[in-house]
PAGU-897519 format. One record per residue (C-alpha): residue number from 1; residue in three letters; x, y, z. Coordinates in pm, whole numbers, padded with zeros to 5 digits. Example, Ala and Ser with C-alpha at 12.3 -4.5 7.8 and 13.67 -1.06 7.14 Angstrom:
2
TIMAR, resi, resn, x, y, z
TIMAR, 1, ALA, 01230, -00450, 00780
TIMAR, 2, SER, 01367, -00106, 00714
***
This chain:
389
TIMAR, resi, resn, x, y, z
TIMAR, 1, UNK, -02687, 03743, -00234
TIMAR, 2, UNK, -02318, 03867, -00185
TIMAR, 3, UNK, -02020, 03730, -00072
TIMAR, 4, UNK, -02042, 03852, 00304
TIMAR, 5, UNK, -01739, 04087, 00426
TIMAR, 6, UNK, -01701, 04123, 00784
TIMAR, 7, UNK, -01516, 04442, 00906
TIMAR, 8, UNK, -01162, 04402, 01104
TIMAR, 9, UNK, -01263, 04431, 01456
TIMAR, 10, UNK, -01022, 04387, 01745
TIMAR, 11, UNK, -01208, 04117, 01975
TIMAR, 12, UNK, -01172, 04253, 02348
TIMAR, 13, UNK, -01472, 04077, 02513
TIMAR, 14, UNK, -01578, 03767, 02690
TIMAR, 15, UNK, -01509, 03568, 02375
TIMAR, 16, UNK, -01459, 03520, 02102
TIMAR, 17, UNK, -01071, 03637, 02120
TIMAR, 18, UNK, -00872, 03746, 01828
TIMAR, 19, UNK, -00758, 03448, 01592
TIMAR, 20, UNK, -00437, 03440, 01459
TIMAR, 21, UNK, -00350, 03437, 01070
TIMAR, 22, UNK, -00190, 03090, 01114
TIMAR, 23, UNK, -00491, 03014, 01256
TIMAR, 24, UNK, -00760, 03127, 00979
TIMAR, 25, UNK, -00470, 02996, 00720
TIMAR, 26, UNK, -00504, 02623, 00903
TIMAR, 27, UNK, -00892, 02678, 00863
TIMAR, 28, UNK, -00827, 02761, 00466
TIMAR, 29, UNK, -00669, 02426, 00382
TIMAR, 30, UNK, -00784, 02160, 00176
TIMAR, 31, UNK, -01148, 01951, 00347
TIMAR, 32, UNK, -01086, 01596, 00355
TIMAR, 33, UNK, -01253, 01326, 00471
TIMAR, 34, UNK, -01356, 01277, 00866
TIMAR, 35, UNK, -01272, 00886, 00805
TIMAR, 36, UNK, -00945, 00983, 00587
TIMAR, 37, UNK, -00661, 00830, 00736
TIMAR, 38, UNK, -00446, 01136, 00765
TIMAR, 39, UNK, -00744, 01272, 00880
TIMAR, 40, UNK, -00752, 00986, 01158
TIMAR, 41, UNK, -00387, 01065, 01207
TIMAR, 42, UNK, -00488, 01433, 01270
TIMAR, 43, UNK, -00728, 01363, 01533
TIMAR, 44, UNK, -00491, 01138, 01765
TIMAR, 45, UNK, -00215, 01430, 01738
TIMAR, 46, UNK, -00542, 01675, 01881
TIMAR, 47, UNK, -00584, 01460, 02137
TIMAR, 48, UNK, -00251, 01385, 02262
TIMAR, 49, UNK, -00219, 01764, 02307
TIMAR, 50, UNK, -00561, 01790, 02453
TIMAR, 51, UNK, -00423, 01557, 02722
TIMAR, 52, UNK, -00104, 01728, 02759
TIMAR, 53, UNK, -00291, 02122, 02806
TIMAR, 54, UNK, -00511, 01969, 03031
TIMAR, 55, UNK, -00273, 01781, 03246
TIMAR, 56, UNK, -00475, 01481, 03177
TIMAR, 57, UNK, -00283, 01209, 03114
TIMAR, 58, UNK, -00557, 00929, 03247
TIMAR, 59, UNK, -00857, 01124, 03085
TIMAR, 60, UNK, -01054, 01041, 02764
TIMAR, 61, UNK, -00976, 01381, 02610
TIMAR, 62, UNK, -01176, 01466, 02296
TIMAR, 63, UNK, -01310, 01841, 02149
TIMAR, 64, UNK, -01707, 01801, 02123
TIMAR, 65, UNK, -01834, 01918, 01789
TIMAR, 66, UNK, -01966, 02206, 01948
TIMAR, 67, UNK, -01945, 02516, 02136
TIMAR, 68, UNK, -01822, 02538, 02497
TIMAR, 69, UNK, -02179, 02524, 02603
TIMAR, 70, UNK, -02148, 02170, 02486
TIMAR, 71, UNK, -01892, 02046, 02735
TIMAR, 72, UNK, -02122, 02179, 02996
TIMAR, 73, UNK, -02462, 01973, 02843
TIMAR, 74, UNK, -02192, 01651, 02782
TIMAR, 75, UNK, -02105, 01653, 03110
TIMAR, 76, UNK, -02402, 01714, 03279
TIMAR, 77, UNK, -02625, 01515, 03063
TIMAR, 78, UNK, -02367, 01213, 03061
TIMAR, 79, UNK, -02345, 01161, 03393
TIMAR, 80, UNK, -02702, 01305, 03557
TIMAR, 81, UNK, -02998, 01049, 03518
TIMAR, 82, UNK, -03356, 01126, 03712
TIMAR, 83, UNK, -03354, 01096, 04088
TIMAR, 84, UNK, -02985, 01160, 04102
TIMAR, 85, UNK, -02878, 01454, 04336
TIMAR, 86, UNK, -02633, 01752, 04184
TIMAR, 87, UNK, -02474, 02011, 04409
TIMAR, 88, UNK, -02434, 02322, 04188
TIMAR, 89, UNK, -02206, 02569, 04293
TIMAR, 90, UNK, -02360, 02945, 04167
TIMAR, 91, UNK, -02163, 03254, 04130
TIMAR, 92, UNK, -02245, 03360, 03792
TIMAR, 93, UNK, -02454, 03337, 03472
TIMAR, 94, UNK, -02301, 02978, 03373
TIMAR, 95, UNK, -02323, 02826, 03759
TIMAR, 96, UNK, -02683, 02908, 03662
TIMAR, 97, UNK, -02710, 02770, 03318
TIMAR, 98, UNK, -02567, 02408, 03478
TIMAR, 99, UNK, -02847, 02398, 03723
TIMAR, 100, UNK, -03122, 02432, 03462
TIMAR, 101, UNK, -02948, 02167, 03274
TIMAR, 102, UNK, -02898, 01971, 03586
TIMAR, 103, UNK, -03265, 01989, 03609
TIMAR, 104, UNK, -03347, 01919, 03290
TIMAR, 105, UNK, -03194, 01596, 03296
TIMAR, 106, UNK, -03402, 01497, 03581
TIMAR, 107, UNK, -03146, 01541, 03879
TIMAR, 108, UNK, -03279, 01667, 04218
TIMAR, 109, UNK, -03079, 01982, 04231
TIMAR, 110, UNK, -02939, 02184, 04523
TIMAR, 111, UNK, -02810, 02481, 04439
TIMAR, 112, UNK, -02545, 02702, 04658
TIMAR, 113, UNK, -02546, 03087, 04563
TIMAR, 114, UNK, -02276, 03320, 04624
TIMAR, 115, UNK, -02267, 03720, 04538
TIMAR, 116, UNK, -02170, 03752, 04149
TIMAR, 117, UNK, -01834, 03886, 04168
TIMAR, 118, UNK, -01708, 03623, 04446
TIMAR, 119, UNK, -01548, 03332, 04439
TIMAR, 120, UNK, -01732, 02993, 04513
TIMAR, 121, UNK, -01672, 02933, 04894
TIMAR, 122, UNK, -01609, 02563, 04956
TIMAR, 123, UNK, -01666, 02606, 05285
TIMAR, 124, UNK, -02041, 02648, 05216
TIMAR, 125, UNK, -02038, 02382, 04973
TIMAR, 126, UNK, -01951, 02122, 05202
TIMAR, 127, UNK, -02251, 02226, 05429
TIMAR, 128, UNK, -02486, 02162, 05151
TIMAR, 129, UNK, -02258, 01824, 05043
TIMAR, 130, UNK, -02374, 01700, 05405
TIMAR, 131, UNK, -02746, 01722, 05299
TIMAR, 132, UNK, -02775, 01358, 05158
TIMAR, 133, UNK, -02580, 01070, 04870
TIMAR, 134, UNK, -02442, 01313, 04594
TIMAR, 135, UNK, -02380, 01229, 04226
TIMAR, 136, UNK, -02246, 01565, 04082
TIMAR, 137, UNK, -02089, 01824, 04237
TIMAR, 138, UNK, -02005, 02119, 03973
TIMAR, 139, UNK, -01901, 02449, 03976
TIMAR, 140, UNK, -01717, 02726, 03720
TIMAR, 141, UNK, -01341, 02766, 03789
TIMAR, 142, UNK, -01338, 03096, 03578
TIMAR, 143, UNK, -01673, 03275, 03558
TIMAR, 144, UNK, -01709, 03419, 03260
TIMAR, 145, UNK, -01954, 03684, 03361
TIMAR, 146, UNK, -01784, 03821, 03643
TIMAR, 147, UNK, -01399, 03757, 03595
TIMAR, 148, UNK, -01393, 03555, 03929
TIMAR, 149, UNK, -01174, 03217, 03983
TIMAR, 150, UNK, -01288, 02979, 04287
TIMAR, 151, UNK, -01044, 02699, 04359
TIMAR, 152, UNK, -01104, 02413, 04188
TIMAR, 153, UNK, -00849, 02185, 04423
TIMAR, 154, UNK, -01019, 02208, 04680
TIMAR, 155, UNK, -01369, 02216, 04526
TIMAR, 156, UNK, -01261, 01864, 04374
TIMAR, 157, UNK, -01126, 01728, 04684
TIMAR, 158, UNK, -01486, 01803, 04796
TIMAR, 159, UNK, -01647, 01585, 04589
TIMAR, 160, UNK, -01434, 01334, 04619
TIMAR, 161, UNK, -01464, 01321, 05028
TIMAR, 162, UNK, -01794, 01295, 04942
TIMAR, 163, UNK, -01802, 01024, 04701
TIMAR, 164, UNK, -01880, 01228, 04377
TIMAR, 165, UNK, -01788, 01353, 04058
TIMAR, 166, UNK, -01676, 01668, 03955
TIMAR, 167, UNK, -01749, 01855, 03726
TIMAR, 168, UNK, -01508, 02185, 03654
TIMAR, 169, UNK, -01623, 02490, 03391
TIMAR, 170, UNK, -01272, 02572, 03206
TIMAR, 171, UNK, -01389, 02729, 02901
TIMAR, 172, UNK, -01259, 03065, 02985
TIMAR, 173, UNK, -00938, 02956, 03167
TIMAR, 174, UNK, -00782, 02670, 02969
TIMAR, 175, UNK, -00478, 02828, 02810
TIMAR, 176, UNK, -00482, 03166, 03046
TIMAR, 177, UNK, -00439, 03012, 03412
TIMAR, 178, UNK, -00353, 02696, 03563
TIMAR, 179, UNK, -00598, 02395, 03469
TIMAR, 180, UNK, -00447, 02067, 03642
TIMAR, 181, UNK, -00678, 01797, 03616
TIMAR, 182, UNK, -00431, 01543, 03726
TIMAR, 183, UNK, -00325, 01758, 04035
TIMAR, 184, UNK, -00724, 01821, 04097
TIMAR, 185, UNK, -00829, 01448, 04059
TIMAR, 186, UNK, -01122, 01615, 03839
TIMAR, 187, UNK, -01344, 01346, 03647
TIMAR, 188, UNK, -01504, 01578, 03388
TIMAR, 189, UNK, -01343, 01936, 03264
TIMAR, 190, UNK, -01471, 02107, 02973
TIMAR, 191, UNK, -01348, 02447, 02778
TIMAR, 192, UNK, -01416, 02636, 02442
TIMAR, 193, UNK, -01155, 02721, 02162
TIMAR, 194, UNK, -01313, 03063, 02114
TIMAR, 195, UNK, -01152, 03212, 02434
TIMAR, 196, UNK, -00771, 03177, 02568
TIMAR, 197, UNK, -00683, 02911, 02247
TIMAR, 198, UNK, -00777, 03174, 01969
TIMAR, 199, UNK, -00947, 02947, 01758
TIMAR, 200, UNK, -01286, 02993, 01614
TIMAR, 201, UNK, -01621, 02927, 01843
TIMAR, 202, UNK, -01717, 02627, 01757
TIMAR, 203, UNK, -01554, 02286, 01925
TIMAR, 204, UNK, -01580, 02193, 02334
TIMAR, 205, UNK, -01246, 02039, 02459
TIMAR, 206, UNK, -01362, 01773, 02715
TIMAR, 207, UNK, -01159, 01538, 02931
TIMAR, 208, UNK, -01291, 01253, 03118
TIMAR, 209, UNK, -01176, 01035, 03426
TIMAR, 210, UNK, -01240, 00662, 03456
TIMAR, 211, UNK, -01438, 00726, 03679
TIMAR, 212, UNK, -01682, 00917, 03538
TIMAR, 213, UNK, -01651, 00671, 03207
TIMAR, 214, UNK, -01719, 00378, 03430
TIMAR, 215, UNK, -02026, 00595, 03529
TIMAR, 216, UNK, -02134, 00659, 03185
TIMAR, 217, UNK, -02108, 00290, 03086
TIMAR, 218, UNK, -02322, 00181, 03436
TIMAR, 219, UNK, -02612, 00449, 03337
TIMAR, 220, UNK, -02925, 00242, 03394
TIMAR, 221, UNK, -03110, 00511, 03132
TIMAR, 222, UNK, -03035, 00666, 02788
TIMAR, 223, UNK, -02858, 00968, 02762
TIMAR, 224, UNK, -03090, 01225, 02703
TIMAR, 225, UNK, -02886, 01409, 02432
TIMAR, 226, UNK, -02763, 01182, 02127
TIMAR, 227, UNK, -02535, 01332, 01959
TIMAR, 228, UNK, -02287, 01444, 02280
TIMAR, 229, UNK, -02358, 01047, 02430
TIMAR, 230, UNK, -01999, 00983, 02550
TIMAR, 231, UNK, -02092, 00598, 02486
TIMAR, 232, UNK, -02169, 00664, 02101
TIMAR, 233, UNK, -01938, 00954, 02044
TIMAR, 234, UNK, -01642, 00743, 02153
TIMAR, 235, UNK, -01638, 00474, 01893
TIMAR, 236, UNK, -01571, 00734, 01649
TIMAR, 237, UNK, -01300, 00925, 01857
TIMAR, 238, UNK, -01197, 00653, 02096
TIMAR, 239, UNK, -00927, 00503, 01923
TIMAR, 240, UNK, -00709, 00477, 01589
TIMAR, 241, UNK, -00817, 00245, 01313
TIMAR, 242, UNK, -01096, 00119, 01496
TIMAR, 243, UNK, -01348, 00441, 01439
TIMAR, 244, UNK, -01693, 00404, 01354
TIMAR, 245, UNK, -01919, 00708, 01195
TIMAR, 246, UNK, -02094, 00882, 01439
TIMAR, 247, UNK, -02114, 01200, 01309
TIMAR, 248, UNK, -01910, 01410, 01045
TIMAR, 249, UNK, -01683, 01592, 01223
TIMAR, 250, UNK, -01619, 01936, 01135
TIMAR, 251, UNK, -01266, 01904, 00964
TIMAR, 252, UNK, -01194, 02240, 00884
TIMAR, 253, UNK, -01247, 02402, 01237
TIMAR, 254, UNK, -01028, 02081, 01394
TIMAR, 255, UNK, -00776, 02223, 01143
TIMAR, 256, UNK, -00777, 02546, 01322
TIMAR, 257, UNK, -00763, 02391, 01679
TIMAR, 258, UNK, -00478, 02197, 01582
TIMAR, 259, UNK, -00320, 02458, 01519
TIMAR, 260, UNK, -00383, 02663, 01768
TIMAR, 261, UNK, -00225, 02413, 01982
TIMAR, 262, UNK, 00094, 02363, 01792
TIMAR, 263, UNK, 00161, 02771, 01863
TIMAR, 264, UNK, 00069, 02758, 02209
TIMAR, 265, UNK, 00326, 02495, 02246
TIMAR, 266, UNK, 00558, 02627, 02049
TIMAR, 267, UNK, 00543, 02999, 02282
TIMAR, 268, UNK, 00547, 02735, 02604
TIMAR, 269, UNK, 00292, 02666, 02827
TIMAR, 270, UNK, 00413, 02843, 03107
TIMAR, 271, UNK, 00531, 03141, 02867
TIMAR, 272, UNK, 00181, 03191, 02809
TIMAR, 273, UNK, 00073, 03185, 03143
TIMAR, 274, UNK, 00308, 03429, 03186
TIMAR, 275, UNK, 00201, 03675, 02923
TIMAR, 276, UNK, -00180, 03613, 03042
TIMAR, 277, UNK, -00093, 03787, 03370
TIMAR, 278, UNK, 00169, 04061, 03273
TIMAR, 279, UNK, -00122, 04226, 03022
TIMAR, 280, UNK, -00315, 04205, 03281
TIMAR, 281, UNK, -00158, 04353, 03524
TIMAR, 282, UNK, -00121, 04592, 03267
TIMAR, 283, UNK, -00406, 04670, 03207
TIMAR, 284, UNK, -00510, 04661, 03550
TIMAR, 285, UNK, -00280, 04957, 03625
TIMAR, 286, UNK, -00381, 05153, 03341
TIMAR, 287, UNK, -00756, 05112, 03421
TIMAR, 288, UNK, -00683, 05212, 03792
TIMAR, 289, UNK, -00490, 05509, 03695
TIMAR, 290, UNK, -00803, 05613, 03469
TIMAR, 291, UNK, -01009, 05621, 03804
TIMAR, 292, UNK, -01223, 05303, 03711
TIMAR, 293, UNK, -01243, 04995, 03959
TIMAR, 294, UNK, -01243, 04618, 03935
TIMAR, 295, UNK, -01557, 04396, 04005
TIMAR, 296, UNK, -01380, 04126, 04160
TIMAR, 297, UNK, -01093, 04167, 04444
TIMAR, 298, UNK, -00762, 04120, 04325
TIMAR, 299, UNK, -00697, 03769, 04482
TIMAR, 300, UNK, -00965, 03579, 04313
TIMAR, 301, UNK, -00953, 03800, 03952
TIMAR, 302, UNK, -00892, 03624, 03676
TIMAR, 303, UNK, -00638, 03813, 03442
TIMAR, 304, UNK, -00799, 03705, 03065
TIMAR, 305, UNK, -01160, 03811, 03214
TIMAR, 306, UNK, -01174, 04173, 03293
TIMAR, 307, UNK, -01487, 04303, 03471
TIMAR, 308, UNK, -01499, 04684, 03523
TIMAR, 309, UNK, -01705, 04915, 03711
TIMAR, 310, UNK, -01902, 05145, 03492
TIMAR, 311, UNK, -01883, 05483, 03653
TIMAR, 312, UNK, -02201, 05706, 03810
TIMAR, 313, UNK, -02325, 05928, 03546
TIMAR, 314, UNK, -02148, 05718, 03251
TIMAR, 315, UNK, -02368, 05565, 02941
TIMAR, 316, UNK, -02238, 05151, 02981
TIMAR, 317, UNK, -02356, 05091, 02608
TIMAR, 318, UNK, -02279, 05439, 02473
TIMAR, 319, UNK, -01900, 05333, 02561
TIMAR, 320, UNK, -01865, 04981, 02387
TIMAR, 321, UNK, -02089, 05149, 02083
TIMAR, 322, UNK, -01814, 05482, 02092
TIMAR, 323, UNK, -01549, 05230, 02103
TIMAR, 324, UNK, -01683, 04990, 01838
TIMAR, 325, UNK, -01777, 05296, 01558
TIMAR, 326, UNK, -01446, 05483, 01631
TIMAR, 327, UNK, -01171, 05172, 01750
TIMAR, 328, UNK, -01331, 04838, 01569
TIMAR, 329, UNK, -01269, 04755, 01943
TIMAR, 330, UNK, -01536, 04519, 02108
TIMAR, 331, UNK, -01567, 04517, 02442
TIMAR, 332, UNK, -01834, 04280, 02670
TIMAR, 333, UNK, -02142, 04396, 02863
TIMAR, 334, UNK, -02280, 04234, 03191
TIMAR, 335, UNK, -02486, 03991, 03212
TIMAR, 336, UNK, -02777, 03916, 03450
TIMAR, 337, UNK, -02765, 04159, 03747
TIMAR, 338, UNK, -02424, 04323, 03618
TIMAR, 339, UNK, -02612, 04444, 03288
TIMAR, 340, UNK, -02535, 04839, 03243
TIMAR, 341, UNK, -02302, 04765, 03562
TIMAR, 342, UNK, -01972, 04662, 03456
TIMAR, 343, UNK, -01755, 04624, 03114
TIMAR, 344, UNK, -01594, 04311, 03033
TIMAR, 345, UNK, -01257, 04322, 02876
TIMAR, 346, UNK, -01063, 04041, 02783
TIMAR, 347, UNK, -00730, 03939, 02727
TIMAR, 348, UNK, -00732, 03599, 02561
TIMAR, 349, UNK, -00507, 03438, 02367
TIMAR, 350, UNK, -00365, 03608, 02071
TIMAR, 351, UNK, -00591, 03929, 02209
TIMAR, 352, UNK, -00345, 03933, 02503
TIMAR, 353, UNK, -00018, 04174, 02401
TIMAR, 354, UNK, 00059, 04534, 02540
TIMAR, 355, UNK, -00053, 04643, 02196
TIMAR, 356, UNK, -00377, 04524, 02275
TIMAR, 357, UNK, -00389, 04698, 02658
TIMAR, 358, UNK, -00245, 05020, 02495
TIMAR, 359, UNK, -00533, 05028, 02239
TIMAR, 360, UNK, -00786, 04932, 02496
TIMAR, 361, UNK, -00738, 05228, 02735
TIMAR, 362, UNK, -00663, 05481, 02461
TIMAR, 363, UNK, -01024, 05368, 02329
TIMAR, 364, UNK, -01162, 05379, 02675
TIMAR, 365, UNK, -00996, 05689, 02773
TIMAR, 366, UNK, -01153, 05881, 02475
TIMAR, 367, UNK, -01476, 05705, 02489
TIMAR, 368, UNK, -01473, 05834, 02891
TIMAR, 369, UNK, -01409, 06198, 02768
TIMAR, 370, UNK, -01694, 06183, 02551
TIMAR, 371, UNK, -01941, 06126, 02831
TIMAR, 372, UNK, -01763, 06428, 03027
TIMAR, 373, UNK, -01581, 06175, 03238
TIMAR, 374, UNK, -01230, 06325, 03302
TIMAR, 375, UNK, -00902, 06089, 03261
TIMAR, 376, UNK, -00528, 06169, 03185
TIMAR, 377, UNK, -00496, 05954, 02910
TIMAR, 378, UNK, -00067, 06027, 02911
TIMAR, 379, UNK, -00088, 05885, 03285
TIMAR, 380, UNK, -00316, 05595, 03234
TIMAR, 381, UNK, -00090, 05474, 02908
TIMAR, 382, UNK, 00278, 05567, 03150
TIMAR, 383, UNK, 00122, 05367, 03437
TIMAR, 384, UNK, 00014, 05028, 03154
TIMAR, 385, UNK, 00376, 05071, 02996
TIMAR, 386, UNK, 00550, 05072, 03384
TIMAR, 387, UNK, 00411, 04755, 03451
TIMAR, 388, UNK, 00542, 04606, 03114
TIMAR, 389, UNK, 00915, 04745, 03155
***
């Protein structure tokens, strides 16, 4: 064996997002102990900012020692036991993924469907809220696999007029929209640090409302899944000086979310907000002007999760390979019934700067050309730059 390499790509997908240098120099530093007391004094600094990103100042927040796929099993498994009924809100692969895990837990499961590329209508969910006593009601407030945003307001308010917990998909939009659990009166919210917080995939931000603690502690069954049990896990995060091992934290990637947080404070919250949805509008223009079109409608598109239209005639996979051999420039397929369909771009975190857009659509203009597919690069670059002046 060899020391492994990997080439310098610029990370333009669904995730992961391009990670800083501050970032993989936090990763770098010293491994100390998960029980170390300036390791202890590490992890109530993470959470403090946890709460304070989320807008969560009443919620248990803690980052799960696993992908963003974890926050979704945590919650689900946490607060599901058999017999219990779970409204699922579908409008995308991940709506999907938390009904099979609703149903693996042993919930009765009603799913409501919507057209990939549309927001979740609450409208419809209340109709199938009316159906009988609900435990769950869940739903993804930025679908990953279309670039769609539903409104997670007034999808909480739902479940609360209807006596139930939430339970609210962030890992693509914490840190590139608005995510306000306090002003949602969400019980569980969940995100990744691969996406809009440039950090490496690995660790599930979660936050938790009393709530759905108090309904964790009244289970009348196990957990099903050990390691993310919110009633083990939190004697080793749940407070200073009194942890307990649980399990040995991954030091080295908390490192990196750490600081990944300090710069995202240090830019501003709203400052990055703000730079989320200038790219994108950026890029947005530029694509337009190439003569591609967007998935999802302007009002309900999220601007870090790009989807785009793949053209008649035009090779979906030829493009991201083109791209990849001749850019290092990765770009996201489709998933599910959008495979071959669409591109998705994305503009996360450190990945989201008019340098990137710039590259982007020179890559995609020339990859376009390529397949005989006629754009004016010069215009499609003019109209990006307009948008940024």
């Amino acid at each position: 064996m060899q020391s492994f390499q990997p080439p310098r790509r610029i990370l333009m997908g669904p995730g992961p997002s391009d990670v800083s240098p501050r970032v993989l120099a936090a990763l770098a530093r010293p491994t100390i102990g998960h029980l170390d007391p300036e390791f202890q004094k590490l992890m109530e600094e993470i959470k403090a900012a946890m709460s304070r990103l989320f807008n969560a100042p009443d919620h248990a927040c803690v980052p799960l020692p696993a992908p963003g796929t974890a926050g979704m099993e945590a919650a689900i498994m946490n607060l599901l036991e058999p017999g219990d009924r779970a409204v699922i809100a579908i409008n995308g692969a991940f709506g999907g993924r938390m009904a099979d895990m609703a149903d693996r837990a042993g919930a009765e499961v009603t799913k409501v469907e919507f057209e990939w590329g549309q927001p979740v209508d609450p409208v419809k969910v209340e109709e199938a809220m009316k159906g009988g006593p609900v435990k769950v009601l869940a739903f993804v407030h930025a679908e990953t696999s279309t670039g769609a945003r539903s409104d997670a307001a007034a999808l909480c308010a739902l479940a609360r007029k209807y006596g139930a917990l939430s339970v609210v998909d962030c890992v693509t939009s914490l840190g590139g929209i608005v995510v306000d659990v306090a002003a949602w009166d969400a019980d569980v919210v969940y995100s990744g640090t691969q996406k809009c917080l440039s950090a490496p995939p690995g660790l599930s931000p979660i936050a938790l409302s009393k709530r759905a603690q108090a309904a964790i502690t009244g289970r009348k069954t196990k957990v099903r899944n050990w390691l993310l049990d919110f009633n083990l896990l939190m004697s080793y995060w749940g407070g200073e000086g009194g942890r307990t091992y649980h399990h040995t934290a991954p030091i080295n990637a908390l490192y990196g979310l750490h600081e990944s947080l300090v710069a995202l404070f240090e830019e501003g919250q709203q400052a990055v907000l703000v730079r989320h949805a200038r790219t994108h509008e950026s890029l947005a223009a530029g694509i337009e002007a190439a003569g591609l079109k967007f998935l999802v409608d302007e009002p309900h598109r999220l601007p870090q999760l790009n989807a785009v239209i793949v053209p008649d005639g035009v090779d979906e996979a030829a493009v991201r390979s083109y791209v990849l051999a001749k850019w290092d420039l990765e770009l996201g397929a489709g998933l599910g019934p959008l495979k071959g369909k669409v591109w998705r771009i994305g503009l996360m975190g450190a990945s989201a700067t008019p340098w990137h857009v710039r590259l982007c659509l020179s890559a995609l203009c020339e990859a376009l050309e390529a397949q005989g597919f006629k754009t004016d690069a010069k215009a499609v670059l003019a109209a990006a730059d307009a948008k940024l002046a």
